[in-house]
C-alpha positions in Angstrom: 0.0 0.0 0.0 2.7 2.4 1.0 5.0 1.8 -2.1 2.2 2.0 -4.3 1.6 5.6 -3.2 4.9 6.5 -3.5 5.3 5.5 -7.0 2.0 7.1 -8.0 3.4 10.0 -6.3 7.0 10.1 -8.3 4.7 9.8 -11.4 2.5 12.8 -10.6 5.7 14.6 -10.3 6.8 15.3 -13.5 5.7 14.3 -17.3 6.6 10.7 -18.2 8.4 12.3 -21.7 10.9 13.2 -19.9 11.7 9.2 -18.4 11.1 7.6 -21.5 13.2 9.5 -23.6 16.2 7.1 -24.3 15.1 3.1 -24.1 18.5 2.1 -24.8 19.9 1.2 -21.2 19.3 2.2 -17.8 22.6 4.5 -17.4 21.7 5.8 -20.3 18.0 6.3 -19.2 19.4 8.2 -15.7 21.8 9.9 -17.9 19.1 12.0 -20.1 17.2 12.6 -16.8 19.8 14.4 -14.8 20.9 16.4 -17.9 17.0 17.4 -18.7 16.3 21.0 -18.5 14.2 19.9 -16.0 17.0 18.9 -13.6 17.5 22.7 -14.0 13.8 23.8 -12.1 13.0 24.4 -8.6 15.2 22.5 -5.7 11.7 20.4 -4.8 11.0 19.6 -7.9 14.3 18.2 -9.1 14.8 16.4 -5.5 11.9 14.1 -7.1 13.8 13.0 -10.2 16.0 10.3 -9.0 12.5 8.4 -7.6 10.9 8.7 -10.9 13.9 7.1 -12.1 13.6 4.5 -9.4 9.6 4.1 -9.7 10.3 4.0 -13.6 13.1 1.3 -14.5 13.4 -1.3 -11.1 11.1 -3.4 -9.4 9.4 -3.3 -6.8 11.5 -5.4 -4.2 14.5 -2.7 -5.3 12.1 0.8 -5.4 13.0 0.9 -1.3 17.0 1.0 -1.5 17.2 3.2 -4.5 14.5 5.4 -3.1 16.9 5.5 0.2 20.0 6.1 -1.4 17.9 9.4 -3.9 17.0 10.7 -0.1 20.6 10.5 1.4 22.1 12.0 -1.9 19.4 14.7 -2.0 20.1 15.6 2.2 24.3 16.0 2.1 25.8 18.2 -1.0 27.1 16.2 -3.6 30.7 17.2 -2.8 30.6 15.4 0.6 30.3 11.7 -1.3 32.7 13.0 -4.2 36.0 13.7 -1.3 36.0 10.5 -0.1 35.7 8.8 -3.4 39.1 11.0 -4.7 41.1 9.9 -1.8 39.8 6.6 -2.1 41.1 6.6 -5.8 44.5 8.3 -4.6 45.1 6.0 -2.0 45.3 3.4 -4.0 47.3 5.0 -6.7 50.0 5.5 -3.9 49.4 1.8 -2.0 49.8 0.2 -5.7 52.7 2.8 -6.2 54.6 1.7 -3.5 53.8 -1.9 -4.0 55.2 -2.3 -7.4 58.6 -1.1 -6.0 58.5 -2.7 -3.3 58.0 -6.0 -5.1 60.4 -5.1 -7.5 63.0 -4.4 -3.9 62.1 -7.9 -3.2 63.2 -9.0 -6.6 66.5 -7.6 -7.5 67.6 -8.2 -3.3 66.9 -11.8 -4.6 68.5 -11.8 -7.4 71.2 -10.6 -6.0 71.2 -13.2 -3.3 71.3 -15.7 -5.9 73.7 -14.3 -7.7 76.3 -14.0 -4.7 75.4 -17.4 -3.5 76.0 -19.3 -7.0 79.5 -17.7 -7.1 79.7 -18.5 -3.5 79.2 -22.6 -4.2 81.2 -22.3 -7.2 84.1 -21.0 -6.2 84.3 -21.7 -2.5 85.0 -25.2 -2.5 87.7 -25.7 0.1 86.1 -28.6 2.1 85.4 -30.2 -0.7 89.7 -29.8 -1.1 89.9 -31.3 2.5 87.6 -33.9 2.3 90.1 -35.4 -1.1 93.0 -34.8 0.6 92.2 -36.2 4.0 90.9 -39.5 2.2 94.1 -39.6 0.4 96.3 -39.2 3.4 93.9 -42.1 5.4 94.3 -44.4 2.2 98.6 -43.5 2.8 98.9 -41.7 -0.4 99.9 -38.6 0.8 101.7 -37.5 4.6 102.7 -33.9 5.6 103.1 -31.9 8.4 99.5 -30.7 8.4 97.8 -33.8 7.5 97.2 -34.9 11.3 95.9 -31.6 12.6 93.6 -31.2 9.5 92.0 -34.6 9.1 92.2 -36.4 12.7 93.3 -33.9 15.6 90.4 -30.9 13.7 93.0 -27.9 15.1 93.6 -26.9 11.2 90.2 -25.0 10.8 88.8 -23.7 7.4 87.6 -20.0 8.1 86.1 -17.4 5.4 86.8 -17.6 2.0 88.9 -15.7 -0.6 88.9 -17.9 -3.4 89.0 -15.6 -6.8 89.3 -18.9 -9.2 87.3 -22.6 -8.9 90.9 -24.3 -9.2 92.9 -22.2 -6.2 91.0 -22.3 -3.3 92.0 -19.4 -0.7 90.5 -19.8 2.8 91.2 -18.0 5.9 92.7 -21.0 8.8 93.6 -21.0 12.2 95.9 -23.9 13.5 96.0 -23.9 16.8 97.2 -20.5 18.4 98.3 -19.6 14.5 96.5 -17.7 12.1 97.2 -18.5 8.3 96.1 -18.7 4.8 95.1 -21.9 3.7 95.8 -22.7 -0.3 94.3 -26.4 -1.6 94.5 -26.8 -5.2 91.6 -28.6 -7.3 91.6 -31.0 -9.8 92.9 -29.5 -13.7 93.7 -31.2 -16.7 97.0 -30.3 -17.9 97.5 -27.3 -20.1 99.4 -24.3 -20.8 96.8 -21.1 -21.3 97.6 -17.7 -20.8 94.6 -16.7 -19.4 95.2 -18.5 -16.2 98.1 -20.1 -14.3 101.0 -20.9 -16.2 101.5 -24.5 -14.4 100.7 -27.2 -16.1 100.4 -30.5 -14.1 98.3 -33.5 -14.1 95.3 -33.8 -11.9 96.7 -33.3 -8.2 94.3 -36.0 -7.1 96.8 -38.8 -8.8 99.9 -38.3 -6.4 101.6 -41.1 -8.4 105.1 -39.5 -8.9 107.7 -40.5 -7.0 106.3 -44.1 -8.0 107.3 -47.1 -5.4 110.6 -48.0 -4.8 112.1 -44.8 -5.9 115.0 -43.8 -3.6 116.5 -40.4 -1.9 119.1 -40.1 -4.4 117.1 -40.9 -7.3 114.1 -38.3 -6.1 117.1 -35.5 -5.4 118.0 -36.0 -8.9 114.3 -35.4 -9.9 114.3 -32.3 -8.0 117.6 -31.0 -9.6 116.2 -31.7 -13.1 112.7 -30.0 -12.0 113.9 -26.9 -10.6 116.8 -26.9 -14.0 113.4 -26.6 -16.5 111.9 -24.2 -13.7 114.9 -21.2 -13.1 117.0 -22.3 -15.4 120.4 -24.3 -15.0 122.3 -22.1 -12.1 125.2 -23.2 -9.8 123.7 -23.2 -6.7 120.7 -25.5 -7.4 122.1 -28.3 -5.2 121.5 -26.3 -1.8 118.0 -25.6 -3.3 117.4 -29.1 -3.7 119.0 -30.3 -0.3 115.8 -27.5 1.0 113.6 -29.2 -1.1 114.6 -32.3 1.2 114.5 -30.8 4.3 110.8 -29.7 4.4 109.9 -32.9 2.7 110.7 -35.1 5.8 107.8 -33.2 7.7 107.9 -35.4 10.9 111.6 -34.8 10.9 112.6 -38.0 11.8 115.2 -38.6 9.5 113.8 -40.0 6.8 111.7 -39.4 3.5 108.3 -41.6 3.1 106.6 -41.9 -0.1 103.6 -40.1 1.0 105.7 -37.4 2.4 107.9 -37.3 -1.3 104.5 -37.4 -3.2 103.4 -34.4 -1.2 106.5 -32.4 -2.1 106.4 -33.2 -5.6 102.9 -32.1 -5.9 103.7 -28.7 -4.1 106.7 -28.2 -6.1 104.7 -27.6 -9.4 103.3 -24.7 -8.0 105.0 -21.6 -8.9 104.1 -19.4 -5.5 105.4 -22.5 -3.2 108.9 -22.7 -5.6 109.1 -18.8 -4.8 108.2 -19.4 -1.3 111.4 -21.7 -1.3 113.6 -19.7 -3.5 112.7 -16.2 -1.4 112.3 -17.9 2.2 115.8 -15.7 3.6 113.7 -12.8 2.7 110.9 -11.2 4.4 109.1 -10.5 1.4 107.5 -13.7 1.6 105.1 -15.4 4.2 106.5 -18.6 5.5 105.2 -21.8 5.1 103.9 -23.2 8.2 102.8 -27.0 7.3 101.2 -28.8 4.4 99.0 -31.6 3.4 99.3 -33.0 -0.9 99.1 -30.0 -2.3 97.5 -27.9 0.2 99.3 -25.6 2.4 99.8 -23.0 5.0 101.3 -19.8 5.0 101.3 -17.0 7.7 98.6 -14.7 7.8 99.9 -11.0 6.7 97.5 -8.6 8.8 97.2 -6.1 6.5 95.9 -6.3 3.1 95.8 -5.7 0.4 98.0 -3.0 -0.2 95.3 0.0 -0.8 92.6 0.1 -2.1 89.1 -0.5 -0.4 86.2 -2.9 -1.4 82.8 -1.7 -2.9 79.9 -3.5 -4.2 79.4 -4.3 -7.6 76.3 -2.2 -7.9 77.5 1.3 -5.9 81.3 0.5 -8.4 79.7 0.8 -11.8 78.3 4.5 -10.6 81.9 5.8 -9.4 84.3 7.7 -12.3 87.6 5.8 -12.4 89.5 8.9 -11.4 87.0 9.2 -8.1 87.9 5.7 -7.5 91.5 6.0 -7.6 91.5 8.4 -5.1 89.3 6.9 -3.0 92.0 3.8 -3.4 94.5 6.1 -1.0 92.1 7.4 1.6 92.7 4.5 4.1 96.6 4.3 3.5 99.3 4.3 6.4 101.5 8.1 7.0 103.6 8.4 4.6 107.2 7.3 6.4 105.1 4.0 6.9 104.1 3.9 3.1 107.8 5.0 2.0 108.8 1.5 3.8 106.4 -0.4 2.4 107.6 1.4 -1.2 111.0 0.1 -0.5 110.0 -3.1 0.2 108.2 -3.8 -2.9 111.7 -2.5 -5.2 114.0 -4.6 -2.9 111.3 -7.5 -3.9 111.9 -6.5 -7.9 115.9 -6.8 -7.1 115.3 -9.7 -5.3 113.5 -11.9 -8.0 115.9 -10.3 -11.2 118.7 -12.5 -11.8 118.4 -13.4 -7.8 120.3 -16.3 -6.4 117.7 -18.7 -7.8 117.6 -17.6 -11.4 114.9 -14.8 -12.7 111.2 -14.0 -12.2 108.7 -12.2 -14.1 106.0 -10.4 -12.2 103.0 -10.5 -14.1 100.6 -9.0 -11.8 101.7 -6.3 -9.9 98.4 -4.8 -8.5 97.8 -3.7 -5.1 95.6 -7.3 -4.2 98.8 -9.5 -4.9 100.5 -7.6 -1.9 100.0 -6.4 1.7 102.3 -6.0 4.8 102.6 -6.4 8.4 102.6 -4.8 11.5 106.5 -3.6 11.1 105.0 -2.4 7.3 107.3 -5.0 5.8 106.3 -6.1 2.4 104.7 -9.7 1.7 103.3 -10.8 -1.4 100.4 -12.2 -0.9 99.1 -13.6 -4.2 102.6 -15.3 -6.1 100.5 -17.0 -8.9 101.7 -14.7 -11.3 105.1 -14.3 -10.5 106.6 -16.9 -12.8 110.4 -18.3 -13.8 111.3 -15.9 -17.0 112.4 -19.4 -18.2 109.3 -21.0 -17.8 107.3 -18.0 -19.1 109.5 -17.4 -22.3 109.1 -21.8 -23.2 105.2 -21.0 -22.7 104.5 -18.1 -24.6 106.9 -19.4 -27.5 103.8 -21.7 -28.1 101.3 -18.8 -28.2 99.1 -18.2 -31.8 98.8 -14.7 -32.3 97.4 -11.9 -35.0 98.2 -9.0 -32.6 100.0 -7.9 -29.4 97.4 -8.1 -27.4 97.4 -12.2 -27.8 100.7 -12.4 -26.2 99.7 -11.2 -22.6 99.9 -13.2 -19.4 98.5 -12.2 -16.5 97.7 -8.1 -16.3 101.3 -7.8 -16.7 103.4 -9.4 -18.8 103.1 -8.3 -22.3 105.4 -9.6 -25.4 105.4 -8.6 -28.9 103.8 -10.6 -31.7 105.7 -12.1 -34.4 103.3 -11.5 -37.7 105.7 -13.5 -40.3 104.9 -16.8 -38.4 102.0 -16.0 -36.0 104.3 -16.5 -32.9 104.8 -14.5 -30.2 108.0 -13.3 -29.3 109.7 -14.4 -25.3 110.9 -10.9 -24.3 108.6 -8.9 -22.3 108.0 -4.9 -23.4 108.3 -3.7 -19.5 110.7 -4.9 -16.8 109.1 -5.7 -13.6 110.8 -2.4 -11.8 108.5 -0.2 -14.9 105.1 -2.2 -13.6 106.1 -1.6 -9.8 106.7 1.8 -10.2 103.4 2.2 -11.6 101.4 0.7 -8.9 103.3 3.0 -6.7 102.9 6.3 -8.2 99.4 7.6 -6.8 100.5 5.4 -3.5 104.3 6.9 -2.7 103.4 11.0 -4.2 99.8 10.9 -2.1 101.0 12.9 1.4 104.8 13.3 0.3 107.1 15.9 2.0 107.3 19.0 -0.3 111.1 19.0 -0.3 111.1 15.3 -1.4 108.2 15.4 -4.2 109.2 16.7 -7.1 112.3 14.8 -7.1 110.3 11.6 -6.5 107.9 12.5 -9.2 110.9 12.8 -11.4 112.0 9.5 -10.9 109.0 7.4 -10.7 107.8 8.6 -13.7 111.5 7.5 -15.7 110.8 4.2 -13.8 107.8 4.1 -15.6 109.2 4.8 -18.9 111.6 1.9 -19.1 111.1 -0.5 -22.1 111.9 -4.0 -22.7 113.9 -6.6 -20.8 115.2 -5.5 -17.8 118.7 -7.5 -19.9 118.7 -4.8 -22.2 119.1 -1.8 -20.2 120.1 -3.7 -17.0 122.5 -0.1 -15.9 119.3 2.0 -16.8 117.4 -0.2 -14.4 119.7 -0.2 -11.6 120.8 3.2 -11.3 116.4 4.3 -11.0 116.2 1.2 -8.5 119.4 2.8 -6.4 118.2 6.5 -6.6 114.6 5.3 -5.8 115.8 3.6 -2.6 118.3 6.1 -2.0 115.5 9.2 -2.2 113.0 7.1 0.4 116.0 5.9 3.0 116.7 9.2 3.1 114.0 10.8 4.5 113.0 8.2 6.7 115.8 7.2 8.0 116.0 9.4 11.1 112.5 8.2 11.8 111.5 5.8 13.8 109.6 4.0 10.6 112.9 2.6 9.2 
């Protein structure tokens, strides 16, 4: 009874031409009613459109709740039901704003997770290392002076890792009240390749050389012939080899094993353990506390690398290089402590041309392959790629080429290409005192004396000049590497720093 009234009364209200003008859709239907010139008349009047509209087009069951909603729009002004329906619509611009990039936070953080972690597993894979080398030593392949400690006593630990490449593992150790590097060496067929060691070996896992029933004598003799194709043939090999001998009895009890000799050999194919040997009088180089096959342990140097401070990959790419170079010297010792350092590194250079073993080549001579300790005494940390000029010059004989660039070894070590028969040449275009001079420069001139600098200027940038062998211009060399060492002695050494 009620409804009916009320629709006869929305009827009465205005002409039915008005409602019936479009057929085509309801929207469209309320459409032509609200822009009717009728929605223009008297406020009472048009308050009655919207329930013609409802009388008109819905049924009866749904006449109540749009008549309801026509009397709450027609009591409150429209803007009052427009504000919250904008800040409804902005609100969730900004909540779907901020959770595309926060999705897209929670995808590149994962990515990058994964990223780290593959190279991780990839290249960290020291107890794998330990695991093959302590079954080896429990089958009596292989003996050493770490080989107890690290596979039944557990005092040899494996700490973080600095592994760079899959076949040298790098690891962080502590032996007992020690701290040290740990080196293992994965499994490689033999080849020579420029891009990567220059030490070709069979896999390390075999250990079959010495074979059984080799004597002393007869392994000296291989040792004399090894370290011959290594530095060369030079008179003083024998008490090279009788040191050889000495570390290989590890328990020291007088006599050489076959594990112990397998060990040795093993160890001795490695070009950083043979300059560990040949350099071991020095201080340049860390000692070598025990080993295990062809895993080792050297001492820890506290301070490295030599300059230069770590960034991640994704701030690195946004930094100009000549930013980054300075940034490079920000954290660096006062300048009497870098001057030692300095003169370290060039006694180093004298030290490995035409030394008492024969002649290296440094190949990478970067401030990562070198730190120093608490008395800023040099130590190379990294001696992969300093390798026996012999060695080097029977290796890159071998390499193909079409240009220079196909003849490089290392960073460092650079030779000429030979176009008439696709060969490149054995003499190196720098000398290794040119290379160290140029990892010095920015380090030594950063915080010099004024009295001192331009003369050191003058002659680090002469060192830097010098062109091939260090044969060819061997007074050239020498009389920069005096004045050099001179220049720095000088005006430290009424410090306390020398």
């Amino acid at each position: 009874m009620r409804l009916t009234s009320l629709q006869s009364a929305a009827q009465r209200s205005l002409p039915p031409r008005r409602v019936r003008a479009r057929t085509d859709g309801a929207a469209d239907r309320i459409t032509d009613v609200s822009h009717s010139e009728d929605f223009q008349a008297e406020p009472r009047r048009r308050s009655l459109i919207p329930f013609q509209v409802c009388a008109e087009f819905l049924p009866p069951a749904a006449f109540v709740r749009c008549s309801a909603f026509a009397m709450a729009r027609d009591l409150f002004p429209w803007g009052f039901f427009r504000k919250p329906l904008y800040i409804q619509a902005r609100f969730s611009y900004l909540h779907m704003k901020y959770l595309f990039f926060s999705w897209l936070a929670v995808f590149v953080g994962s990515w990058i997770v994964y990223v780290e972690y593959s190279s991780y597993t990839e290249l960290c894979r020291g107890h794998d290392c330990k695991n093959s080398i302590c079954e080896k030593y429990r089958k009596g392949v292989i003996d050493g002076s770490a080989c107890s400690s690290l596979c039944e006593k557990d005092t040899l630990y494996l700490g973080k890792c600095f592994t760079a490449k899959p076949n040298s593992q790098v690891y962080s150790g502590s032996w007992g009240d020690l701290e040290g590097v740990i080196k293992c060496q994965m499994e490689e067929a033999p080849h020579y390749d420029l891009g990567s060691e220059m030490e070709p070996r069979k896999e390390a896992a075999a250990f079959s050389t010495p074979t059984k029933g080799t004597s002393v004598e007869k392994f000296r003799e291989m040792i004399l012939n090894h370290l011959k194709a290594k530095v060369g043939d030079q008179a003083n090999l024998a008490d090279l080899a009788t040191q050889v001998l000495s570390i290989t009895d590890a328990n020291k009890d007088g006599h050489i094993s076959l594990p112990e000799s397998r060990s040795t050999w093993a160890l001795l194919q490695l070009n950083e353990f043979l300059l560990a040997l040949v350099l071991q009088d020095r201080e340049h180089t860390p000692k070598l506390l025990g080993f295990c096959g062809d895993l080792y342990v050297m001492e820890k140097v506290p301070y490295s690398p030599l300059y230069g401070i770590s960034l991640p990959w994704i701030i690195e790419v946004w930094i100009p290089a000549g930013l980054r170079r300075s940034m490079d010297q920000w954290f660096t010792p006062s300048w009497p402590h870098k001057a030692k350092i300095s003169i370290g590194l060039l006694e180093l250079v004298e030290d490995v041309f035409h030394g008492t073993f024969g002649s290296f080549l440094m190949c990478d001579v970067s401030a990562t392959s070198f730190g120093y300790n608490d008395r800023h005494d040099l130590k190379v940390m990294d001696a992969r790629y300093i390798v026996p000029e012999a060695i080097f010059q029977e290796g890159i004989r071998q390499q193909r080429c079409d240009v220079d660039e196909d003849c490089l070894y290392g960073a460092d070590c650079l030779t000429s290409c030979d176009l008439t028969k696709h060969r490149c040449t054995p003499e190196v275009t720098r000398p290794n005192l040119a290379k160290a001079c140029e990892a010095l420069k920015d380090y030594i001139l950063r915080g010099a004396p004024s009295d001192v600098r331009e003369e050191l200027e003058k002659q680090l940038y002469a060192c830097i000049a010098l062109k091939g062998s260090a044969e060819q211009m061997e007074i050239e060399h020498s009389l920069i590497l005096n004045n050099l060492k001179t220049l720095l002695w000088k005006k430290i050494s009424h410090t306390k720093d020398s």
